[in-house]
C-alpha positions in Angstrom: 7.7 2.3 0.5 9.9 0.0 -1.2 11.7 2.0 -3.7 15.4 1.9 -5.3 16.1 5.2 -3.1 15.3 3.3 -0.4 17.5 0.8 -1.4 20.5 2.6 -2.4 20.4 5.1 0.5 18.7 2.7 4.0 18.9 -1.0 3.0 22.3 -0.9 1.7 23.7 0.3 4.6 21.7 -2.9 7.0 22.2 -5.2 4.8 26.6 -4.1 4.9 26.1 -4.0 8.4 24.6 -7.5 8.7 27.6 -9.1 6.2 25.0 -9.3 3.2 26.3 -9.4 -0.4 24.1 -7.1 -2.1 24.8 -8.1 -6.2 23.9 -4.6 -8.0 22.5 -5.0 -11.5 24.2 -1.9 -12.1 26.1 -2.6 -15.6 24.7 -6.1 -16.2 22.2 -6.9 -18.3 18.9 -7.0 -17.2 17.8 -10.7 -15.6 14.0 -9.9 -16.5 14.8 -9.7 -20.7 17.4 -12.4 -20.6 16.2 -15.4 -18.7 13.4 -18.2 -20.1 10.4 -18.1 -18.3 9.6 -20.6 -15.5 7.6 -23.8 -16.1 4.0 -23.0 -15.8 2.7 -23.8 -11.8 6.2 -25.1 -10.6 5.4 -23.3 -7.3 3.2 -20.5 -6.1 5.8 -17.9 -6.5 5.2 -16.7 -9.8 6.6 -12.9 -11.8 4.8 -10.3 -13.8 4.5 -12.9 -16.6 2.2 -15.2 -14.6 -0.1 -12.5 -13.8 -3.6 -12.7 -15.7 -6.4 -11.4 -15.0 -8.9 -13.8 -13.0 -6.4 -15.9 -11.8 -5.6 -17.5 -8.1 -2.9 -17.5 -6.5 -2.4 -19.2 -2.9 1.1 -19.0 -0.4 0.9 -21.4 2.3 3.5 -20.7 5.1 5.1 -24.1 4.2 5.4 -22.7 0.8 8.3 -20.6 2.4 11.9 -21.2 0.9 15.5 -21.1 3.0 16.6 -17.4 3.6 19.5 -16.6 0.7 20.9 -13.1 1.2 23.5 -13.7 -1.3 20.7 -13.9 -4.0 19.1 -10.3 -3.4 19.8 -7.7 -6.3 18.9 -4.0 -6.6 16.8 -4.5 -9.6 15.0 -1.6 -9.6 12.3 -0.5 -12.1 13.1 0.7 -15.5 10.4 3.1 -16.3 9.5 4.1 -19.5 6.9 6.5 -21.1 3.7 4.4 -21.6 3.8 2.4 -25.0 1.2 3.5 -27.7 -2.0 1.9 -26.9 -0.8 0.2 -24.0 -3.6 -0.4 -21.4 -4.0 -2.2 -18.2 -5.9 -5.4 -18.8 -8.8 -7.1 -16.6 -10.5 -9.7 -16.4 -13.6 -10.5 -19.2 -16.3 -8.3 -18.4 -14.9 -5.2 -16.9 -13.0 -2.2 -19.1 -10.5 -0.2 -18.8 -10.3 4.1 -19.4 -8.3 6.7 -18.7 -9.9 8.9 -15.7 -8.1 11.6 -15.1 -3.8 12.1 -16.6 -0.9 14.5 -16.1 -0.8 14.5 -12.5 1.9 15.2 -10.0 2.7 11.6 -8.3 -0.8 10.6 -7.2 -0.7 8.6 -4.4 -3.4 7.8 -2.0 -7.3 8.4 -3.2 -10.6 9.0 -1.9 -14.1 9.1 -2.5 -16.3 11.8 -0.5 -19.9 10.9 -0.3 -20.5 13.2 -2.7 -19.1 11.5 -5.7 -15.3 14.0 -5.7 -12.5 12.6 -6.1 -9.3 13.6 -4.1 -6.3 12.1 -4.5 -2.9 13.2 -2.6 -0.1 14.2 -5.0 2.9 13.4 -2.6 6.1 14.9 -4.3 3.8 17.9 -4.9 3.0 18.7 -1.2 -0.5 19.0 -2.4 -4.1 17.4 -2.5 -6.1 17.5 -5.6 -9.6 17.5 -6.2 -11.7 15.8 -9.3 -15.3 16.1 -10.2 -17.7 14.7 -12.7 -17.7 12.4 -15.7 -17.3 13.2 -19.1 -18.8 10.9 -21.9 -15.1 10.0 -22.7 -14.9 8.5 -19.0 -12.7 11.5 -17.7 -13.2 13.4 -15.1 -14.8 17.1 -15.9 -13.3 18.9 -13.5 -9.7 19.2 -11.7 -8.6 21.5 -9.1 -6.0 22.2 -6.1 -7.4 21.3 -3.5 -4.9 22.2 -0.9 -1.2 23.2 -1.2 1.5 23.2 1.1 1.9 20.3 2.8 4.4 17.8 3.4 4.6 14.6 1.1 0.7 14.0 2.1 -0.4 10.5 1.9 -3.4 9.3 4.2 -6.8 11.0 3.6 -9.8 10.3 5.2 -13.4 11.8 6.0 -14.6 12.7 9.5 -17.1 11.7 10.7 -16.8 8.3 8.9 -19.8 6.1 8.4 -22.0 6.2 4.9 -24.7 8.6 4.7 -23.0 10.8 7.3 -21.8 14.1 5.8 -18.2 14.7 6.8 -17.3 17.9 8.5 -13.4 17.6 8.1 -11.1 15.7 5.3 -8.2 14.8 7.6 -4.4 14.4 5.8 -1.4 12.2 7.4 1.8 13.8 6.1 4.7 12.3 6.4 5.4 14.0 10.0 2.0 14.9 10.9 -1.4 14.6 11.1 -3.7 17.5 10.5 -7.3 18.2 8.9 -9.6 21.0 6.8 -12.8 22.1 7.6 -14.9 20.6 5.0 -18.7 20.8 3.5 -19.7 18.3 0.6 -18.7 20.5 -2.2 -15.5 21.8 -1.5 -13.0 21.9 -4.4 -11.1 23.6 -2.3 -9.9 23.9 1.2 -11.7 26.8 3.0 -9.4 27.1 5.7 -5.9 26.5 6.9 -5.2 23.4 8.6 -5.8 22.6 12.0 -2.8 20.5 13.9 -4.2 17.0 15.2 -1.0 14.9 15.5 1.8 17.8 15.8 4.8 15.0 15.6 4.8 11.5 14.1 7.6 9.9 14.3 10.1 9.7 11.4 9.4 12.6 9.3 10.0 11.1 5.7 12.5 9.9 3.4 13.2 12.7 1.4 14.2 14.7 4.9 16.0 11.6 6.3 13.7 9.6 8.2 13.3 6.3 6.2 9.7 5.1 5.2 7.9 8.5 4.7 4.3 7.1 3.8 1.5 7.6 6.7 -2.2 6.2 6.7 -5.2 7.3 8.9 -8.0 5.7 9.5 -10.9 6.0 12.2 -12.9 3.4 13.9 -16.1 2.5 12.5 -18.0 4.9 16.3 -15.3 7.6 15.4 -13.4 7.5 18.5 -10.1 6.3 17.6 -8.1 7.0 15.1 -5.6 4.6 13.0 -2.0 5.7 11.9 0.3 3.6 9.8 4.2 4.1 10.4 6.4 2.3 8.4 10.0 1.4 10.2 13.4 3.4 9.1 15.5 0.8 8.2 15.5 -2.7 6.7 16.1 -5.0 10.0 17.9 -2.8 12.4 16.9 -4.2 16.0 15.1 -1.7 17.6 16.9 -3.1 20.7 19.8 -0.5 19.5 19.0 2.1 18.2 15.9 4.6 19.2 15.0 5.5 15.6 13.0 2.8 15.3 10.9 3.8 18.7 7.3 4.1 17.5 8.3 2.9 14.0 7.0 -0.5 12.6 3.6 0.3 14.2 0.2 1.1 13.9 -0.3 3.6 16.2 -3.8 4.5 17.9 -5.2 8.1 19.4 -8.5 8.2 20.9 -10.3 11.7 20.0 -13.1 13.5 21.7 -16.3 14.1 20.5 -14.8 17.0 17.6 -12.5 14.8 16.4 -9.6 16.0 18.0 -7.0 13.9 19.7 -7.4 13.4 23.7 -4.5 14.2 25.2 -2.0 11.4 26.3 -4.1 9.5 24.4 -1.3 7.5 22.0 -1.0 4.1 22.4 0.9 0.8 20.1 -2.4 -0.8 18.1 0.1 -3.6 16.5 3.9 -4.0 16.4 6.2 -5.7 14.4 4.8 -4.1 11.0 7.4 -3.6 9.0 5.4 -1.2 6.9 1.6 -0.9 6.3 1.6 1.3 4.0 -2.5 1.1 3.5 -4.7 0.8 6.4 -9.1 0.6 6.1 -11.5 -0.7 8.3 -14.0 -3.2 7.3 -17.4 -1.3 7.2 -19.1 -4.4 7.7 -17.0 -5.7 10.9 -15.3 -2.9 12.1 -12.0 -4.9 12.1 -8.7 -3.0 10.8 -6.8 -4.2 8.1 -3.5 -3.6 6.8 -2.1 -3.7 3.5 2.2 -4.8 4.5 5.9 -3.9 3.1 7.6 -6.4 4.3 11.5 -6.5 4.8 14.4 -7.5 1.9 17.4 -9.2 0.8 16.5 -12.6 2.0 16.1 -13.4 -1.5 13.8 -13.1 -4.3 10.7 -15.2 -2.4 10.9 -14.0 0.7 9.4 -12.7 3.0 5.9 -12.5 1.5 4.4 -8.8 1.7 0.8 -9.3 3.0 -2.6 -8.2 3.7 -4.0 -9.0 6.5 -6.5 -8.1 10.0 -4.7 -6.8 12.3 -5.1 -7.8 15.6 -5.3 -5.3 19.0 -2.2 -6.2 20.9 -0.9 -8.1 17.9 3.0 -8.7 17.0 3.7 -9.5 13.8 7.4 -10.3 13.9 9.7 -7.3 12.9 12.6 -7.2 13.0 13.4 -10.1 14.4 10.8 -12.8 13.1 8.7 -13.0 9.8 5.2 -15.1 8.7 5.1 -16.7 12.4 8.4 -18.0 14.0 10.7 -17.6 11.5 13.5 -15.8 12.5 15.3 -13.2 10.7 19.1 -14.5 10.1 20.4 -11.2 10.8 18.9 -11.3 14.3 19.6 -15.3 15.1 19.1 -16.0 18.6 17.5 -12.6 19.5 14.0 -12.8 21.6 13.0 -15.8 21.5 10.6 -15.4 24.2 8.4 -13.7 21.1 8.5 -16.8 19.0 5.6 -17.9 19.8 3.6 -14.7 19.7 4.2 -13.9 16.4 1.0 -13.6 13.9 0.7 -15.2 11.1 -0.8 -12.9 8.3 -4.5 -13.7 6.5 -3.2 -13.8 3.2 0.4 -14.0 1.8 1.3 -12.5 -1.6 4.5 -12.7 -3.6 7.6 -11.3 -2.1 8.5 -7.5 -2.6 5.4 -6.3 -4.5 5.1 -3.6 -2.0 1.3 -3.8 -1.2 0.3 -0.2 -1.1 -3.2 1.1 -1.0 -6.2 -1.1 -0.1 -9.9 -0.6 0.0 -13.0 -2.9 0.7 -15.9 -3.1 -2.1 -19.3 -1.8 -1.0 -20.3 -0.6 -4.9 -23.2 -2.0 -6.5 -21.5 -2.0 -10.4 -19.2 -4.9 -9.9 -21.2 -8.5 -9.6 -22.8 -9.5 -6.4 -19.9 -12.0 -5.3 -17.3 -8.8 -5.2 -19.3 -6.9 -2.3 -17.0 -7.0 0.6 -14.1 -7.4 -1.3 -10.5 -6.1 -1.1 -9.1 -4.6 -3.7 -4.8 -3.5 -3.1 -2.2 -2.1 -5.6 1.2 -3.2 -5.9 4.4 -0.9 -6.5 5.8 -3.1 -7.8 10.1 -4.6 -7.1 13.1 -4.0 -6.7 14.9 -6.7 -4.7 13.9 -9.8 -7.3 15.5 -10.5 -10.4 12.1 -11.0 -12.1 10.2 -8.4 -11.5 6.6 -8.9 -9.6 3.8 -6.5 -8.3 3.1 -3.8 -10.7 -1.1 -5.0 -10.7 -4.1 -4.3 -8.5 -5.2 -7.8 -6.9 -8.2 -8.8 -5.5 -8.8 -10.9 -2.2 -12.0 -12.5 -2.2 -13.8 -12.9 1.2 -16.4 -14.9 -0.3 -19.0 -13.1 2.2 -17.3 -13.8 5.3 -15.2 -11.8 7.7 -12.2 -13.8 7.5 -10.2 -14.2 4.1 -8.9 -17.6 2.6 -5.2 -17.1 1.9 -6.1 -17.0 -1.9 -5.5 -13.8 -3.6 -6.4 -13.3 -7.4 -5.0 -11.2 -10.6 -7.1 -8.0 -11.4 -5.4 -5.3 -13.1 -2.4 -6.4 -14.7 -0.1 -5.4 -18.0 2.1 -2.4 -16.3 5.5 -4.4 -17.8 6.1 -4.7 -21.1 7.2 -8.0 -22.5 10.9 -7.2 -22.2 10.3 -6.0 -18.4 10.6 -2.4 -18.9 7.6 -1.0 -16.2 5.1 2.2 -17.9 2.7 1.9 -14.7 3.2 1.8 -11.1 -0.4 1.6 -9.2 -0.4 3.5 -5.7 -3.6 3.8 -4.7 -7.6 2.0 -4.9 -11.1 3.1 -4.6 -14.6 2.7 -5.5 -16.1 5.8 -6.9 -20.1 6.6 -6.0 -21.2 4.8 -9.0 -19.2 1.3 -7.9 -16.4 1.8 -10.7 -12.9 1.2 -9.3 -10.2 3.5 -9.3 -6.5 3.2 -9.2 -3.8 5.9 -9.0 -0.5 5.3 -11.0 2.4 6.9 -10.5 4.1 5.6 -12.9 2.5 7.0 -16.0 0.4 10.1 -13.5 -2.8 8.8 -14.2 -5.6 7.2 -12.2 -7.5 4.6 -14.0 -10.8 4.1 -13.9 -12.5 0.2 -14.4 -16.3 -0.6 -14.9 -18.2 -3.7 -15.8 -18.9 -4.2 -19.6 -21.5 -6.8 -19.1 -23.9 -9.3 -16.8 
């Protein structure tokens, strides 16, 4: 996850190593109160103050500025309490409420087929549970669901498919995966858990092992199962060094009938992704898609973080390549036998959002033209002097399987006007009456958005 830890303490240290000026806003003014804002539609790359609600945005590849590593800066988030009254804002015809508050860094979330909520409070080593709806729009009850653990991310229900009742809620932490027995119901784990991936590679950056986040996901049949594993570093080459070996992937386990992995069963799904933090499978296709981190201090519009399918077999460029064949200046001249095979990602969004959670929209609350839809959240920056991310976007699939490029403004107003950030969203789902909710760890709430009207 891109964070200003993971500035100061990994990309620091790649980017000295590559000859990159890293400027530090550390004693200067901040650029996001100081500076004018940018003519209106100049170019598609647009900060927190072009957001609104309802509006497209489109990156085209040609879009793509020069590489400038002596523009990066560590401008990390200045988070302050959230302002009196201040509320994220969507677009006309859906509200805004508080769902649940006080939390312990709420992460990932999920919706069992019951209607409970469980959401994984990383920093806490823990996995909570919330049920019901009061007449406030809160949720009536809140419990521990399972304690423990170690910076929990991924959660997902096994068997997967709708109107199947899971047997096991299954949790990535940072340096393995394992799962609970489970019966709709549960507010709380009624056993320990059972070992399914002993050793994932890594093992998280609060114990030294760069990107510490890890998805799971299973395939539509239940007989493979998805995990996300973000790189260590910035750019190193992987060519070097082996902590980078299975890092930058999306690794795949087939599992036998229980849901337990096969053995010798691990195999590479995709390479060359820097970070996908979310994964989710299309209910309607089957297809995986990824929600992407990619790398920094190429300057503050590039590379584009993504969302995007991902293919089987696919290489989508890292280190050494980024959005197709542009190559990394850090790694000119390396492999260029993989030029070629690079992927091109479905839809490009701003630089350095760090696209975290994503989900698809099966409700029936939200308008007909949203089923199918992707909803991700956005950290937010760091490496920009304007700050960017900090929303929830939506990308519209306009019924299709494929996705446009275009990406629009959904839940925005996390900055206030002078830049300082009260709201950093995490994670997105749809809860079992089609409202759509979004963690933030920012302020330790999830928010919870309906539809007002027709």
């Amino acid at each position: 996850m891109k964070t200003r830890v993971t500035a100061r303490t990994l990309f620091v240290i790649s980017a000295a190593t590559a000859g990159v000026a890293l400027i530090s806003a550390r004693g200067l003014a901040r650029p996001d109160a100081a500076a004018p804002a940018p003519a209106a539609h100049e170019s598609p790359f647009v900060d927190f103050r072009g957001q609104v609600p309802g509006r497209s945005h489109l990156i085209r590849v040609d879009d793509l500025p020069a590489p400038d590593q002596a523009q990066s800066i560590d401008n990390g988030p200045h988070l302050v309490p959230r302002p009196k009254g201040a509320m994220p804002q969507a677009p006309a015809g859906f509200q805004v409420q508080l769902y649940a508050e006080g939390l312990h860094n709420p992460r990932l979330v999920r919706v069992a087929p019951n209607g409970d909520v469980f959401v994984a409070e990383s920093k806490h080593d823990g996995v909570r549970a919330l049920r019901g709806l009061t007449a406030e729009g809160k949720a009536a009850q809140s419990t521990s669901y399972a304690k423990g653990l170690r910076q929990p991310f991924g959660l997902a229900f096994y068997p997967p498919g709708s109107g199947v009742e899971p047997q096991w809620l299954y949790v990535a932490n940072t340096d393995s995966v394992v799962r609970f027995p489970y019966r709709s119901g549960d507010l709380a784990a009624r056993g320990k858990p059972q070992v399914v991936v002993p050793n994932l590679p890594g093992g998280g950056l609060l114990r030294g092992g760069g990107h510490w986040t890890r998805d799971v996901a299973f395939s539509r049949d239940g007989k493979k199962m998805y995990v996300s594993v973000g790189s260590r570093s910035n750019v190193d080459d992987p060519d070097t060094t082996t902590a980078e070996f299975h890092r930058a992937d999306i690794l795949e386990f087939r599992l036998d009938g229980g849901g337990l992995v096969e053995a010798g069963s691990l195999r590479v799904f995709a390479s060359g992704i820097r970070n996908a933090v979310g994964i989710a499978v299309n209910p309607r296709t089957g297809d995986l898609w990824a929600s992407v981190n990619e790398r920094d201090l190429l300057g503050d519009d590039l590379p584009p973080d993504y969302i995007t399918t991902v293919k089987e077999g696919g290489f989508y460029g890292w280190p050494w390549y980024y959005i197709g064949g542009h190559q990394d200046p850090r790694h000119a001249g390396k492999h260029p036998e993989r030029r070629a095979k690079v992927i091109v990602p479905d839809v490009l969004l701003q630089a350095h959002v760090a696209s975290l959670e994503m989900c698809f929209y099966e409700g029936d609350q939200f308008p007909a033209e949203y089923r199918g839809d992707i909803f991700a959240a956005q950290h937010g920056s760091w490496n920009r002097h304007r700050r960017n991310g900090y929303q929830v976007v939506r990308v519209p699939l306009h019924g299709k399987d494929r996705a446009t490029g275009e990406y629009q403004d959904f839940l925005t107003g996390f900055v206030t006007p002078n830049g300082d950030v009260w709201g950093r969203p995490v994670g997105v789902a749809v809860a079992k009456d089609g409202a759509l909710l979004v963690t933030d760890d920012g302020s330790e709430s999830i928010w919870r958005v309906t539809v007002t009207g027709k």
